[in-house]
N, C-alpha and C positions, 0 to 999 in steps of 0.2 A: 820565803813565802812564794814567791815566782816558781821555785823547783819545784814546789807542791802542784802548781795549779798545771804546769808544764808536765808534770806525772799523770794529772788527771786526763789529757788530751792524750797525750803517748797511750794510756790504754782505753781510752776511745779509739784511737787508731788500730790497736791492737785488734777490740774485738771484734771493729768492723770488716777488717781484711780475714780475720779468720771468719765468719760469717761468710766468707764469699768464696773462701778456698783455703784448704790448708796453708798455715805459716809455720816458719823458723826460724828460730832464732836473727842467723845471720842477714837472710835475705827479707826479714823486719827491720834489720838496723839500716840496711841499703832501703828501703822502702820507707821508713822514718826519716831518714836523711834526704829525701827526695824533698821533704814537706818541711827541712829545716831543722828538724830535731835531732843533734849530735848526741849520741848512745853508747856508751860502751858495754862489752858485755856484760862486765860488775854490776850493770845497773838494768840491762833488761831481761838476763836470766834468771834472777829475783823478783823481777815483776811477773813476769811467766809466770814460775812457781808459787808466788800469793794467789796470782789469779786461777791455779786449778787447783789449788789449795779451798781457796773460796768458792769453786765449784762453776766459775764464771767458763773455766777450758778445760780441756780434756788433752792428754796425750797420748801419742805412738812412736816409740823410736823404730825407726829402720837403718836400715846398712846401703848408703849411697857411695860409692866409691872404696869401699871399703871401711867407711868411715860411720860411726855413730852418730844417729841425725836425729832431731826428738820434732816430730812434727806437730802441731796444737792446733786443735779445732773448737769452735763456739758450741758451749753446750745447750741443752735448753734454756736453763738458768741462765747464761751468758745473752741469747736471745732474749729475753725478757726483759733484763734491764736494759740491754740497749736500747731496745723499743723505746723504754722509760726515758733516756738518758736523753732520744734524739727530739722526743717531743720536749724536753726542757731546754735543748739547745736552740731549736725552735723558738721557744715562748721568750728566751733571751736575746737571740738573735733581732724578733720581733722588737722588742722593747729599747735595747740597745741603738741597731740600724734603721727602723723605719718609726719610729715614734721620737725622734727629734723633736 
């Protein structure tokens, strides 16, 4: 039950950082990890892929290094429910922390 609700935060974090700048993969898991969330790729390149599945990201591979890079950005769609998402973190935060 915890993993679930720990998935639901992981792509909040997700579509927030993409909202403000392209991301990838790896340099999500170092950015996830910053906030505590230990990731491995098994489990957030299958979040990626649900979520532009779902229409929430979009992507672009380029060639950095030589190397195959898949960069994801927030779609309109993905904008939209964030929007949704942060006013309910909001109205819980509210009720949780300051309504004691």
């Amino acid at each position: 039950m915890f993993r679930d609700i720990e998935l639901a935060f992981i792509k909040l974090h997700i579509l927030h950082h993409a909202g403000q700048d392209e991301v990838y993969g790896l340099g999500l898991i170092d950015e996830l990890k910053r906030h505590g969330y230990k990731l491995s790729p098994g489990t957030l390149y299958p979040t990626l892929a649900k979520m532009e599945k779902g229409g929430l990201l979009v992507s672009e591979t380029r060639t950095v290094n030589h190397k195959q890079r898949k960069y994801y950005y927030i779609t309109a769609v993905g904008v939209k429910q964030l929007k949704k998402v942060k006013e309910k973190i909001r109205e819980l935060y509210e009720e949780v922390y300051e309504n004691k």
